[in-house]
C-alpha positions as CSV (number, residue, x, y, z in Angstrom):
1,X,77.2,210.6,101.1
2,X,76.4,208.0,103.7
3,X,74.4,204.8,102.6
4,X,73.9,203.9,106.4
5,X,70.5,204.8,108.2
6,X,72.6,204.7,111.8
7,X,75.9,205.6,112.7
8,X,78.5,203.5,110.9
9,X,82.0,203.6,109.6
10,X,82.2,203.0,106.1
11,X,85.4,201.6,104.4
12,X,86.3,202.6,100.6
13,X,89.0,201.6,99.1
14,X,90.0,203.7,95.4
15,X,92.3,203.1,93.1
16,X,94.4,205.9,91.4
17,X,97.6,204.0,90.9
18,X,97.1,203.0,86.9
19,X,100.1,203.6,84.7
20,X,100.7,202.9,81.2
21,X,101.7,199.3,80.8
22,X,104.7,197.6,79.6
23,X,104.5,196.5,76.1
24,X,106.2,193.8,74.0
25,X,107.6,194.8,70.6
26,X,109.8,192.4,69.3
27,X,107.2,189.0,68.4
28,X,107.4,188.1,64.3
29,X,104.9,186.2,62.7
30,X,105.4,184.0,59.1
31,X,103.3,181.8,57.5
32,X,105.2,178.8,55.7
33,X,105.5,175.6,54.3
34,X,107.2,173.2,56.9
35,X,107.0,169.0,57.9
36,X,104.9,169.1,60.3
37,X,102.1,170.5,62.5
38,X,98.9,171.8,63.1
39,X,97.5,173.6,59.9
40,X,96.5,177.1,59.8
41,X,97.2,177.7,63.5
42,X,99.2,180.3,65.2
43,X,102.3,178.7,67.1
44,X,104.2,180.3,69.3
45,X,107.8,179.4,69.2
46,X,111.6,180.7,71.1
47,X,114.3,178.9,69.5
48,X,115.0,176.8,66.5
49,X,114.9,173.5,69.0
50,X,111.5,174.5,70.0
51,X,110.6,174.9,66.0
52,X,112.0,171.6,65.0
53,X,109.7,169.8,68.1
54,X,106.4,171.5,66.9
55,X,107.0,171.9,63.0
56,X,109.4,169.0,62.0
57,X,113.1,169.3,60.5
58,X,112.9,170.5,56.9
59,X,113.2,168.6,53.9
60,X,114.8,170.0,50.3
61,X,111.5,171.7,49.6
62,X,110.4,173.4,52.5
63,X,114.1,174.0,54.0
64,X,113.8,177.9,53.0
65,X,110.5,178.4,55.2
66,X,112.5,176.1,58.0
67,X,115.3,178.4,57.8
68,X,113.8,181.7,57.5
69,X,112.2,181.1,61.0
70,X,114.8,180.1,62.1
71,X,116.8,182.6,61.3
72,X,114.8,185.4,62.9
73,X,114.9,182.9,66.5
74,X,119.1,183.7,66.2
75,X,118.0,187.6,67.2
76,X,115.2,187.2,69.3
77,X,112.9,184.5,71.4
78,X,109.2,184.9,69.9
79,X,108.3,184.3,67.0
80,X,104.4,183.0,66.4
81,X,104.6,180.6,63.1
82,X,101.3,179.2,60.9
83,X,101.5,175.9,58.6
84,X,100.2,176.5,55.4
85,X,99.6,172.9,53.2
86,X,98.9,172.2,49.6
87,X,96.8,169.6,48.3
88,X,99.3,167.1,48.2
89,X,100.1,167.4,52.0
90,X,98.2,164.1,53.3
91,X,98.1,162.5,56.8
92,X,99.9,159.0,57.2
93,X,97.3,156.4,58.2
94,X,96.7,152.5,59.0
95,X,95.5,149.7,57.1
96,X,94.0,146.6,58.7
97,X,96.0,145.6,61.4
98,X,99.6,145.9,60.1
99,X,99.1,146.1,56.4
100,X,98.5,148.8,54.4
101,X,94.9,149.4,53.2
102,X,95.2,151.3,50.1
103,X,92.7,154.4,49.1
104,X,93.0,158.2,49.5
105,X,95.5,159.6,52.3
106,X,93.2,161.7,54.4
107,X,94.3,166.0,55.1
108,X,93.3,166.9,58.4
109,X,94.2,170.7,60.0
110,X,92.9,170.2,63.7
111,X,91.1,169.2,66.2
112,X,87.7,170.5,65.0
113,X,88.4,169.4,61.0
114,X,89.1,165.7,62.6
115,X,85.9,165.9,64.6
116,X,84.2,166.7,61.5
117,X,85.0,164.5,59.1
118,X,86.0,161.3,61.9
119,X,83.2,159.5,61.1
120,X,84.4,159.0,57.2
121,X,87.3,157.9,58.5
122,X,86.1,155.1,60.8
123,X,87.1,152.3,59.0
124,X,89.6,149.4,58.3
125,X,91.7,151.4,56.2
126,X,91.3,154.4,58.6
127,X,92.0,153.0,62.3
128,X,94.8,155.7,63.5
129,X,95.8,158.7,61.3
130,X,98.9,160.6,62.0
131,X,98.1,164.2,64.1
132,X,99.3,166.2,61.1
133,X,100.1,166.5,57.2
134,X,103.2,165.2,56.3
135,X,105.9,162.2,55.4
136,X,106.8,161.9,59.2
137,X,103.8,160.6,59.8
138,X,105.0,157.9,57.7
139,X,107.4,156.8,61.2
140,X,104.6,156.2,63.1
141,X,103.1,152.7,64.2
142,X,100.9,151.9,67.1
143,X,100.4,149.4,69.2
144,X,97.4,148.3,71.2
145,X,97.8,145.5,74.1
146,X,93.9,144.3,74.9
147,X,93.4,141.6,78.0
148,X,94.3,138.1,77.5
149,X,93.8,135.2,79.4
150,X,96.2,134.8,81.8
151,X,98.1,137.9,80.7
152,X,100.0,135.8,78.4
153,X,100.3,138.8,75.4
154,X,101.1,141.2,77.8
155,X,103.9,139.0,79.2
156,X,105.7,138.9,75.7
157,X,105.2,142.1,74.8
158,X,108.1,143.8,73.8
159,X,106.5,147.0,75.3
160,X,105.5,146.1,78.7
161,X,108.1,148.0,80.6
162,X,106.3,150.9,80.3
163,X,103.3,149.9,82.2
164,X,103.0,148.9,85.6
165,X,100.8,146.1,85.4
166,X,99.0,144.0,82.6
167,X,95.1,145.6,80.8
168,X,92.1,144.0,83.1
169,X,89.0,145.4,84.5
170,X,88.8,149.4,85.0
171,X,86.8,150.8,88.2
172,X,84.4,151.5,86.4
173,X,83.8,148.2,85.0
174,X,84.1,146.7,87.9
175,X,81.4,149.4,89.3
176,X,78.9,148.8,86.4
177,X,79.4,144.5,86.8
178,X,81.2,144.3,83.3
179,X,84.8,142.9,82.6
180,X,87.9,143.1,80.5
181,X,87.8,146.6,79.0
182,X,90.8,147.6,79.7
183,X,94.3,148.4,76.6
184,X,97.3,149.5,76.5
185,X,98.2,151.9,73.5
186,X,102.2,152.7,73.1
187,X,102.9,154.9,69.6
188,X,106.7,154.4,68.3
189,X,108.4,156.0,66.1
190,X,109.4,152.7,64.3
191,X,112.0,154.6,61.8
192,X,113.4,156.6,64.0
193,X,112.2,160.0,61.9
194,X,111.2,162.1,65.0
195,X,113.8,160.5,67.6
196,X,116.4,159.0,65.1
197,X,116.2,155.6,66.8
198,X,114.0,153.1,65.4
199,X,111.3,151.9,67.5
200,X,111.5,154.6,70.4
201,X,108.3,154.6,72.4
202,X,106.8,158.5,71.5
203,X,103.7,158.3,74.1
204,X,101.9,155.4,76.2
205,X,98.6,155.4,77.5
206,X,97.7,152.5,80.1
207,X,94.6,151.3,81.6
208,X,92.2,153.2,78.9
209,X,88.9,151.7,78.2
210,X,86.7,150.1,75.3
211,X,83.8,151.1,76.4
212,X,82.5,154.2,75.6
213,X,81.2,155.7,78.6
214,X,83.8,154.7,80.3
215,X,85.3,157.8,83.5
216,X,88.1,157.8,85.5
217,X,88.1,158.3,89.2
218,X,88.0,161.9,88.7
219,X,85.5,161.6,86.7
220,X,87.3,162.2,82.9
221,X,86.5,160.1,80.1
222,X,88.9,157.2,80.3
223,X,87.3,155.9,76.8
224,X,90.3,154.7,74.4
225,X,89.4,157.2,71.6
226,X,88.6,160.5,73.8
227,X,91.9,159.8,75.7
228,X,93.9,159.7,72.4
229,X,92.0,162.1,70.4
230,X,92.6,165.0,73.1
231,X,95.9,163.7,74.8
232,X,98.2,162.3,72.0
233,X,100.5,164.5,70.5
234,X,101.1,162.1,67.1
235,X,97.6,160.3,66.3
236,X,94.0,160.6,65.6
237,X,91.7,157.5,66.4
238,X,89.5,157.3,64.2
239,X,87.7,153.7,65.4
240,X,88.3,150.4,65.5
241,X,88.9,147.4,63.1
242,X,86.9,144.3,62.8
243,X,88.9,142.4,65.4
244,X,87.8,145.1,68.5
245,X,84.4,144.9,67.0
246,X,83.9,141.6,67.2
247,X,81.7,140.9,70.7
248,X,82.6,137.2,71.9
249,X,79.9,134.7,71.8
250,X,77.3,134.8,74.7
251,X,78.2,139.0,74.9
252,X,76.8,142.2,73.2
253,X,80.5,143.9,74.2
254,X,82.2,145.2,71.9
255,X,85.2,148.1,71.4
256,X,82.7,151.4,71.1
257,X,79.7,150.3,72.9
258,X,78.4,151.5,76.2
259,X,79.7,149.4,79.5
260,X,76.7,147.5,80.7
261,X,75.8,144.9,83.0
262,X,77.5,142.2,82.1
263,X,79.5,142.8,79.1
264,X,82.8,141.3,78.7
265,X,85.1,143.2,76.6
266,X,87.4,140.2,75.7
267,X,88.4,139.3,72.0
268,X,87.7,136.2,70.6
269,X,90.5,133.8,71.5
270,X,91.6,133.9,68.1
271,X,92.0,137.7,67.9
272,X,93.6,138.2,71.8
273,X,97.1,139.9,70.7
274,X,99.0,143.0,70.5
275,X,97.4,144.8,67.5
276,X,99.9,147.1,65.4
277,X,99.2,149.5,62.9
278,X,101.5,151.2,61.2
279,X,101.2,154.0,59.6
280,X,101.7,155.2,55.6
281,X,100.8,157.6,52.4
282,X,101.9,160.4,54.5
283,X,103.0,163.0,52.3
284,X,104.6,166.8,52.2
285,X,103.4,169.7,50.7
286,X,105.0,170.5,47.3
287,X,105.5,174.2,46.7
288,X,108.6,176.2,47.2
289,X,108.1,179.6,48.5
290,X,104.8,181.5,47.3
291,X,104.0,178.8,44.9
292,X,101.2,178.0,47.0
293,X,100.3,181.6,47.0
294,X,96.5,181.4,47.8
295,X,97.4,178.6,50.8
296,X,100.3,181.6,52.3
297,X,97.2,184.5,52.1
298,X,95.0,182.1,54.2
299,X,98.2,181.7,56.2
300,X,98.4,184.9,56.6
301,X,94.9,186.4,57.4
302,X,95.5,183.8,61.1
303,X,96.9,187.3,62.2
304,X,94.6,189.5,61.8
305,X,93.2,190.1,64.9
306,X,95.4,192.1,67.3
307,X,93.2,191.7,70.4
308,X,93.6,188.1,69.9
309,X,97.6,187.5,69.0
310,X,100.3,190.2,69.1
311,X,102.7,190.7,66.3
312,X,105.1,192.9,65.7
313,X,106.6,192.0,62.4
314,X,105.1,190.7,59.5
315,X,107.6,188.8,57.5
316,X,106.9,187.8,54.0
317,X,107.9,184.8,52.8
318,X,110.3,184.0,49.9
319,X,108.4,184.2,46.5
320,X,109.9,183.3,43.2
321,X,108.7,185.8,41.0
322,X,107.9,189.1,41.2
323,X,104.2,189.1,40.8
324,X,104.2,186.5,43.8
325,X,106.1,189.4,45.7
326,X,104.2,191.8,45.1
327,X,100.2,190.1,45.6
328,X,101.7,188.4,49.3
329,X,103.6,191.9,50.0
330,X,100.7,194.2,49.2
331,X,98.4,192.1,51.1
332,X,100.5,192.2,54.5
333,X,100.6,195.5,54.3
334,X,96.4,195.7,53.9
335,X,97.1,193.9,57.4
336,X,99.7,195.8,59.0
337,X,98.4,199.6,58.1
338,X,94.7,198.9,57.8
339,X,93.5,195.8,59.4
340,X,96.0,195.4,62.7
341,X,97.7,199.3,62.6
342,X,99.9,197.8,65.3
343,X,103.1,196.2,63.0
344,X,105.4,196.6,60.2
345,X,105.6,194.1,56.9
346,X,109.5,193.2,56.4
347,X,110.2,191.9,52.4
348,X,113.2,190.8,50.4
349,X,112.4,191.2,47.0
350,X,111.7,187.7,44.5
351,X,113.8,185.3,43.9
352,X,114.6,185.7,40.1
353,X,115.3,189.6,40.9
354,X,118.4,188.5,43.0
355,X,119.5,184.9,42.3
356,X,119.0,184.4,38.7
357,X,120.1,187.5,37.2
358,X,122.9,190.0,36.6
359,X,120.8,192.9,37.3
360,X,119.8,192.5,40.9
361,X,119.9,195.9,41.6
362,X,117.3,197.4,38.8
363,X,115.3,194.5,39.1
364,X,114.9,194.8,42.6
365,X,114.1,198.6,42.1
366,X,111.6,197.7,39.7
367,X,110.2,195.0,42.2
368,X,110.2,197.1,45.0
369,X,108.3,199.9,42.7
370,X,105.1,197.8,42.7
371,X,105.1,197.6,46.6
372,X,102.3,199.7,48.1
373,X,103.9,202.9,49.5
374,X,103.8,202.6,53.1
375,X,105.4,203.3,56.5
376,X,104.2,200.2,58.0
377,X,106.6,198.1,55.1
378,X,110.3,197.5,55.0
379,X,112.5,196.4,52.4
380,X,115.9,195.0,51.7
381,X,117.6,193.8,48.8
382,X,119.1,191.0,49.2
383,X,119.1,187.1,49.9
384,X,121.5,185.0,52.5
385,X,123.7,182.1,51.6
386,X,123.4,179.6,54.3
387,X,124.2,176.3,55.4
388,X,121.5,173.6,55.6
389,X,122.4,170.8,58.3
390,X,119.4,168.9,58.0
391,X,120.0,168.0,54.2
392,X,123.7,168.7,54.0
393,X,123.5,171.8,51.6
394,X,123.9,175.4,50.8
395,X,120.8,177.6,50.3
396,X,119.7,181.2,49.8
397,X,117.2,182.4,51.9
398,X,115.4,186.0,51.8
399,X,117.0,188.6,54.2
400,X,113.7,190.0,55.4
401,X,113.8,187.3,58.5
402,X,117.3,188.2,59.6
403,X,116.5,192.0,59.1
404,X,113.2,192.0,61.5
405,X,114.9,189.8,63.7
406,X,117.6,193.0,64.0
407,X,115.0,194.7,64.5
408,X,113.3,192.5,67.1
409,X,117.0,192.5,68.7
410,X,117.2,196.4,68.7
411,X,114.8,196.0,71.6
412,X,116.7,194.0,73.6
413,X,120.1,196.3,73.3
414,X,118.9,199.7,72.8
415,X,115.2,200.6,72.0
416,X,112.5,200.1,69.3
417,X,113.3,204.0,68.8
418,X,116.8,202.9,68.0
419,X,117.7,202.7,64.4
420,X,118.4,199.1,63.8
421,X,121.0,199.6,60.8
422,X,125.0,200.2,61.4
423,X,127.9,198.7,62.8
424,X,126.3,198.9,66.2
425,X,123.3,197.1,65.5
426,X,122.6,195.9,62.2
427,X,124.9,192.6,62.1
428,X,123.3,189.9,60.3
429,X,124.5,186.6,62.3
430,X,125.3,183.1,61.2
431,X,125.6,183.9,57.3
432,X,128.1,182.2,54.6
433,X,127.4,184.7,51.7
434,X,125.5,187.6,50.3
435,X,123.6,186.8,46.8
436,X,125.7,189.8,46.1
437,X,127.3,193.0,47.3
438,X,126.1,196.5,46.2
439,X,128.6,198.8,45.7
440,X,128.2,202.6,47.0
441,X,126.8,204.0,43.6
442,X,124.0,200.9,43.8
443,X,123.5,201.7,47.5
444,X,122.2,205.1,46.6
445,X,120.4,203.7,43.9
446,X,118.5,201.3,46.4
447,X,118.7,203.8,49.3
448,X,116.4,206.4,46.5
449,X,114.0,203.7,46.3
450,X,113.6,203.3,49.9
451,X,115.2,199.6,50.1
452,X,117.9,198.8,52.5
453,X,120.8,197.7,51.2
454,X,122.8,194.8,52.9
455,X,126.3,195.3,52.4
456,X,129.7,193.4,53.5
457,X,131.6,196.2,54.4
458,X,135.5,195.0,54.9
459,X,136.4,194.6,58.5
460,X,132.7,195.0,60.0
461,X,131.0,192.8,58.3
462,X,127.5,192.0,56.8
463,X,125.1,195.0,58.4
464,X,122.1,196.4,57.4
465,X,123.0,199.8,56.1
466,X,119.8,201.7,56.1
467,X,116.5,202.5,57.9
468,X,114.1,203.9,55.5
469,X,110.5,202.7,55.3
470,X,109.0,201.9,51.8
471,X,106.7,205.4,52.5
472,X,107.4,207.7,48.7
473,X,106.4,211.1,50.2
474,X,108.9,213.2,52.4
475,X,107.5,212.3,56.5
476,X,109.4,211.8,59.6
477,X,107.7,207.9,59.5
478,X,110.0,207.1,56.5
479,X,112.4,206.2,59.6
480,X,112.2,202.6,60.5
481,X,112.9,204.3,64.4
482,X,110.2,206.6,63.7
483,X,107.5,204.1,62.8
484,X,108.4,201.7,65.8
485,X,108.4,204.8,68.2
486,X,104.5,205.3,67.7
487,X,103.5,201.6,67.3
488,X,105.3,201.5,70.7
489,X,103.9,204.4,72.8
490,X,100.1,204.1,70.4
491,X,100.1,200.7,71.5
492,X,101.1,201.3,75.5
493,X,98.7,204.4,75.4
494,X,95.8,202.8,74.0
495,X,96.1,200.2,77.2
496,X,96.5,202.5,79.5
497,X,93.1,204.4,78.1
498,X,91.0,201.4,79.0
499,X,90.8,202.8,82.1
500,X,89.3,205.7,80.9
501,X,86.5,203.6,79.2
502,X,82.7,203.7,80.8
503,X,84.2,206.5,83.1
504,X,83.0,210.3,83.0
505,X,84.5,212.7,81.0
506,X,85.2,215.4,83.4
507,X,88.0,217.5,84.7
508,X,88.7,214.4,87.1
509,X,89.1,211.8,84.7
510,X,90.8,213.8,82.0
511,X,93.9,214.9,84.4
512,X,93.8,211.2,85.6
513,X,95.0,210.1,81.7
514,X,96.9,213.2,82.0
515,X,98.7,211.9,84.9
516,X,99.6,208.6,83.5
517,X,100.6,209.6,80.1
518,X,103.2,212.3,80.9
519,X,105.0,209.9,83.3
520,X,105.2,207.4,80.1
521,X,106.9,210.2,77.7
522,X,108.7,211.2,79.5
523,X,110.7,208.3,80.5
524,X,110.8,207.9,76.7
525,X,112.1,211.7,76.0
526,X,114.8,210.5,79.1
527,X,115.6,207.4,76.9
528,X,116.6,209.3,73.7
529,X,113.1,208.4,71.9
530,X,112.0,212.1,72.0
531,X,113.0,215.2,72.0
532,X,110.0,216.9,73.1
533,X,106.0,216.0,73.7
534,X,102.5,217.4,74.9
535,X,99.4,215.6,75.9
536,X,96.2,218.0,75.6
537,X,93.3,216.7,77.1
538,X,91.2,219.1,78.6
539,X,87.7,221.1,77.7
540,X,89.6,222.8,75.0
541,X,89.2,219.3,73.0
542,X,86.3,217.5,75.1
543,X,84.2,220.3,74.2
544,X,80.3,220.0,75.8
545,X,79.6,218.3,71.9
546,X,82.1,215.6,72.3
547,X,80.7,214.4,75.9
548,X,77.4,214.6,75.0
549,X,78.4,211.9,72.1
550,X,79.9,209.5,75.2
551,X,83.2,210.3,73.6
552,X,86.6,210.9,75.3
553,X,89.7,213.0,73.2
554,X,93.3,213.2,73.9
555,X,96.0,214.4,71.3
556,X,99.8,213.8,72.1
557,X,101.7,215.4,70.2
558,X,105.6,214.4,69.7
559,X,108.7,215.2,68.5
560,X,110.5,212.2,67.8
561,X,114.2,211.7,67.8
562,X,116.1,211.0,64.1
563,X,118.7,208.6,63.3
564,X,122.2,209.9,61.4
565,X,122.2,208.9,58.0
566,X,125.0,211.2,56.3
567,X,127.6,212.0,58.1
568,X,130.0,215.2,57.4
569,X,133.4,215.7,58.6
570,X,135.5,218.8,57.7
571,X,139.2,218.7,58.1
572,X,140.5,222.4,57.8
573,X,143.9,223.6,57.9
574,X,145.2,226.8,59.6
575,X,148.6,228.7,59.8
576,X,150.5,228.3,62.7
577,X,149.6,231.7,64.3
578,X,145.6,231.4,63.8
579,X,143.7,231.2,67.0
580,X,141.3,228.5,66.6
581,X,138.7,231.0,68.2
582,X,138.2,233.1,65.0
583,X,137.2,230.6,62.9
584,X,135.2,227.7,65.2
585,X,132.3,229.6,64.0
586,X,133.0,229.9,60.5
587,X,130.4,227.4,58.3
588,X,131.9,225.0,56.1
């Protein structure tokens, strides 16, 4: 049809090139107790250096959290991690100038929580309060170099080397007719916690303003508190002690207050110094493992939303008893099968089924017997004896890290369709011990109950030595291969059938979908993940009822491929003058 009243050449251009997307499949996600960093927020890290920059080296309490992380990084780079904190987690904070002030250590999760509850915390004994929860807060002091006459303080400052010149008069001072506004902040870690050298300048800010309307040239706020508040990766500024608020005589200037005509933001003579505050009362959270179980729930529920953050594996924390396993278990799997339907839960069972017992094998049975039954969970058995550098000691860990991190690995080397177990695939890296060993009657025993047994087979090592899901009822997704094959082509498919969205459901659009589908399987089918497939989407299931509803239906149907889990070899002896021929086809 042509939308021109004269002669014209019109110009279309249509795209028909859509394809199913390339999806990620190998990104874990654990809520834990660590050091340091923001609470309750989803952090995406790739290896155990970046882990140790956002969340802090571990101490003796939180070191199994620490380590399970880190432990999954060894397989795979991707790993999204949320802080979950106990009421005695606190912030470090300042006194008056450089003594301590006493009171309540403050908790403060983010950016929002600060902004919320800032204006409590505007006081002398609340000047600067460390970014997050946690001793290493407790390394942290601040210094703040304000004009002086002459630039004498600025001279002697220990400091002043990284800053080109001394604080004066910013622009926009200058602009507005006031004077003397400008500090320089430097934040050191004056222990050496976070650098391990004392007194290492962290973060500097130069030229940044008292007053409080104060803009840079390109037109930023260059106002002391924003600047630190949205730039500084260690401190909250909360406000100002009495010194920065005192105006000098003959001025109505002082640290806070709007830039005026006029003003001079000076101290009093008296007060015209480098100001330091260091920091204290910082303190770590307490609990070990699901102790803290309604703070790892909350942890958890930061996941939820698939549109929002992709995850792959769920991995449950360590818990020390059973009913701690089984309320955090149960609940990841309400996320993974009902909420998200796009990842698995991986689980060791409880500590005091494994490392405190003689019966690890019933008792993990009986543990793993209170699980929900479900494809989208997978279970192992046992825990890992590592070594701890950061505190110089041997701990147990749960497995369920290092088994989705095998997983997350399979990815890389073969395919999520691959099963991950066996000599091939399933080598657990960088481990001292096993808590113990099953031997092959208390493999079956485990492998009945649908839990995987880690074993340390003689000359191959520890591996992962089976793929079963925790799903009771005989299915083809009771295969760990199986499961990941549809959250890997259900999750690609669904992307691709976006396009397909505010479209008509005609002939035209339905052999579109078609189109890109079938391309999808079968590279998949030519990759070993299936054996067979069929996409029907046509009038025989878009029926004149289903478009009239604005609705759109296409069934795939697949075969999947299945992993070897018994093998059978028959050695058969012959007489000399048998022809093999006659009895190839015999059955043994």
């Amino acid at each position: 049809m042509a939308f021109s009243e004269s002669p014209a050449i019109t110009v279309r251009e249509i795209d028909l090139s859509g394809v199913v997307p390339s999806v990620s499949s190998s990104t874990g996600a654990i809520a834990g107790n660590f050091s340091w960093g923001p609470v309750l927020k989803p952090i995406k890290v790739d290896n155990e250096a970046t882990l140790v920059d956002r969340f802090g080296t571990p101490d003796t309490t939180n070191t199994f959290d620490f380590h399970s992380a880190a432990y999954f990084l060894k397989y795979t780079n991707a790993l999204q991690v949320v802080r979950v904190v106990d009421s005695n987690g606190k912030n470090a904070y300042n006194g008056f100038r450089s003594g301590f002030g006493g009171g309540n250590a403050p908790l403060i999760r983010d950016l929002d929580h600060f902004n919320t509850i800032s204006a409590a915390q505007d006081s002398d004994g609340r000047n600067f309060i460390a970014k997050y929860a946690g001793a290493l807060g407790n390394s942290l002091e601040i210094q703040i170099c304000p004009f002086s006459t002459g630039d004498s303080d600025f001279d002697t400052w220990s400091y002043r080397g990284n800053f080109d010149a001394a604080p004066g008069t910013s622009e926009f001072a200058t602009k507005a007719k006031a004077s003397n506004d400008e500090v320089h902040v430097a934040v050191l870690d004056k222990n050496g916690a976070f650098t391990g050298t004392k007194n290492t300048v962290l973060e500097t800010f130069s030229f940044l303003s008292l007053g409080s309307n104060a803009k840079s040239n390109d037109g930023t706020s260059n106002y002391i508190k924003d600047v630190i508040n949205s730039r500084s990766e260690y401190v909250w500024h909360a406000g100002f002690d009495s010194d920065f608020s005192k105006a000098i005589a003959g001025s109505k200037a002082a640290a806070g207050t709007q830039i005026d005509s006029g003003d001079n933001f000076a101290l009093q003579a008296s007060l015209m110094d480098v100001h330091s505050y260091k920091l204290d009362s910082g303190a770590n959270s307490t609990f070990v493992g699901t102790g803290g179980l309604g703070k790892f729930l909350e942890g958890y529920t930061k996941f939820n939303d698939k549109d929002t953050i992709q995850v792959d594996f769920l991995i449950a924390p360590r818990a020390s008893t059973r009913t701690s396993s089984t309320t955090v278990t149960n609940n990841l799997v309400a996320i993974a099968q009902t909420t998200r339907k796009d990842c698995v839960v991986v689980t060791s069972p409880p500590v005091a089924d494994v490392i405190t017992t003689t019966s690890p094998v019933t008792n993990t049975v009986a543990a793993a017997n209170t699980y929900t039954s479900s494809s989208y969970l997978i279970v192992d058995n046992n825990f890992l004896k590592i070594y701890d550098k950061y505190n110089d000691q041997y701990i147990f860990i749960p497995a369920a890290s290092s088994t989705a991190g095998i997983m997350a690995n399979t990815d890389f080397v073969a395919a999520p369709w691959f099963s991950p177990a066996g000599p091939r695939r399933g080598q657990y890296l960088g481990i001292t011990a096993l808590a113990y060993t099953p031997t092959k009657s208390e493999r079956d025993t485990l492998y009945k109950a649908g839990i995987n047994p880690i074993a340390n087979l003689p000359g191959q090592g520890v591996l992962l030595f089976g793929d079963k899901t925790k799903l009771a009822r005989p299915s083809a997704f009771d295969r760990i291969n199986v499961r990941r094959l549809f959250l890997v082509i259900e999750r690609a498919i669904a992307l691709a059938a976006r396009n397909v969205m505010f479209e008509f459901n005609d002939e035209f659009t339905r052999a579109e979908f078609v189109g890109v589908v079938e391309p999808f399987l079968r590279e998949i089918k030519g990759r070993r993940g299936i054996t067979d497939f069929r996409v029907v989407c046509d009038e025989t299931n878009n029926t004149a009822a289903v478009i009239d509803r604005n609705e759109f239906i296409a069934n795939i149907l697949i075969k999947p491929a299945r992993s070897i889990n018994f093998v059978t070899l028959n050695f058969v002896a012959v007489r000399t003058g048998v022809d093999f021929e006659e009895i190839a086809g015999i059955g043994f």
